[in-house]
N, C-alpha and C positions, 0 to 999 in steps of 0.2 A: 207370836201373833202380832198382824199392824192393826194397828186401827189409826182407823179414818176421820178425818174431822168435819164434823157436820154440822147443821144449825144454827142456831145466829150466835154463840160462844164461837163454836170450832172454827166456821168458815172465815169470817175474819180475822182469824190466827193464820189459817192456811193461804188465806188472800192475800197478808201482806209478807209472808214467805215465800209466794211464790212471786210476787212483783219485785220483789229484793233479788232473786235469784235470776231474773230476767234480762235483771241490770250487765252491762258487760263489769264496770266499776267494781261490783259487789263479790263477782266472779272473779275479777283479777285481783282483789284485797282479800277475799277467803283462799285465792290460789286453786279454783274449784274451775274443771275441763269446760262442762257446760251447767245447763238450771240444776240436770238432776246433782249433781256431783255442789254445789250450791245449796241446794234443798238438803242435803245430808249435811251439812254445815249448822243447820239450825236447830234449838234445842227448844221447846214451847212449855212456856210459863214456866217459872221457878223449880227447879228441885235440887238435888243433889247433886248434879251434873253441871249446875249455873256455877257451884262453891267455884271461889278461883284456884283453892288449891285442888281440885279437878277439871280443871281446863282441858281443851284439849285446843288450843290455838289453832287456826283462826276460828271463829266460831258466831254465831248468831243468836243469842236469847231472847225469845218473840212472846210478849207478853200485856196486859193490861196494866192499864195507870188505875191505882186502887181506887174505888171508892167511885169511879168516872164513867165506867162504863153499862148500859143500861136501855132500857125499854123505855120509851111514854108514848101514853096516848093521847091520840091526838083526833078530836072528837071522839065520837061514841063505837070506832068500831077499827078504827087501823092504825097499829101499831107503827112506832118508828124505831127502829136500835140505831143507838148510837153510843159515841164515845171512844177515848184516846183508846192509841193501842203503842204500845213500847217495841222497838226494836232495837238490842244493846249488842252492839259491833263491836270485837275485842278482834284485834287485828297485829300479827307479829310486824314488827318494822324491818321496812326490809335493811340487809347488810349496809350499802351504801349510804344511807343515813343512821348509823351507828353510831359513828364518834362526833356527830354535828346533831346538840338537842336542838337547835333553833330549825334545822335545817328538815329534822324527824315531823318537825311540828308544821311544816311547811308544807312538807309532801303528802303531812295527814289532812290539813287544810284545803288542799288543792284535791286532794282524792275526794274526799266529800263535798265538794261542790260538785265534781260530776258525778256523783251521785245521787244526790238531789237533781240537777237535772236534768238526769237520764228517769230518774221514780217523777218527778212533773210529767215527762214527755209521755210515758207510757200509763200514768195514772188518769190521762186524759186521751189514751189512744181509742178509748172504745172497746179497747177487748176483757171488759169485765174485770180485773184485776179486784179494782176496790174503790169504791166510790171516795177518794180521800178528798175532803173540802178543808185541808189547812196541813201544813209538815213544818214542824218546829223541829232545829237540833236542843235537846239537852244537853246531861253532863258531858263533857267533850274531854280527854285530855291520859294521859301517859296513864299507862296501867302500873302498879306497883310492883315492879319486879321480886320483889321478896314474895306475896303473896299468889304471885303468877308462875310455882316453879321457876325464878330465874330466868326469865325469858323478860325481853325487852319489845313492848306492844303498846300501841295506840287502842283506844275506845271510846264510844260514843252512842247517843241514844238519839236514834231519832223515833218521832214522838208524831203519828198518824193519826189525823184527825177524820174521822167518816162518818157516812151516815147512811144505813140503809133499811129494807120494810123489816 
């Protein structure tokens, strides 16, 4: 059975998976054809399948900053959700930057800046995606190969700030 993500939890899970999926960037770092092929790249909120040693590289973990995310009101009768939302990119490196660490860290550097801003251009395109008002990168940086099945990958969290009714 699928089930679908609704209401002011689900949709902002499914909003910033599917504006990551929209990205070309996000597509050619998961190695995913188009969105949907992208969209199946992405696993929501923690479970058993985040563990690294069930990875399945490259992959997506889309989720909430604890404790951050939430309702208030705002006078006597309309609601505002807001709050961070996590999205943790685990990404194999490609061959060519193998035997150059400096060089691996470069190409991961250079790939997230367009991606960042390709998720600007499109978070401001109007077509509903996700009202993000702030993108922070977090933890940034080599994934542990012993922990990751022996594979050699980059990761990183970026860190969607929004806010909607």
């Amino acid at each position: 059975m699928s089930v679908t993500l609704t209401g002011i939890i689900g949709l902002p899970l499914l909003n910033v998976a599917t504006l990551l999926a929209n990205c070309a960037m996000f597509r050619t770092l998961t190695g995913a054809a188009d969105v949907n092929a992208a969209l199946a790249k992405m696993i929501y909120i923690e479970s058993d399948e985040s563990d690294p040693d069930q990875a399945a590289l490259p992959r997506c973990i889309v989720g909430f900053c604890p404790f951050e995310f939430g309702s208030e009101l705002n006078g006597t009768t309309t609601w505002t959700t807001k709050g961070p939302l996590e999205a943790r990119i685990e990404v194999l490196t490609p061959e060519e930057y193998l035997s150059d660490k400096q060089d691996e860290a470069k190409w991961f550097a250079n790939s997230l800046s367009d991606l960042f801003d390709q998720i600007r251009g499109l978070a401001t395109s109007g077509q509903g995606y996700l009202n993000v008002v702030n993108l922070r990168l977090g933890m940034c940086g080599r994934l542990d190969a012993e922990e990751y099945n022996n594979v050699r990958g980059m990761g990183a969290e970026l860190i969607f700030e929004w806010r909607g009714p």
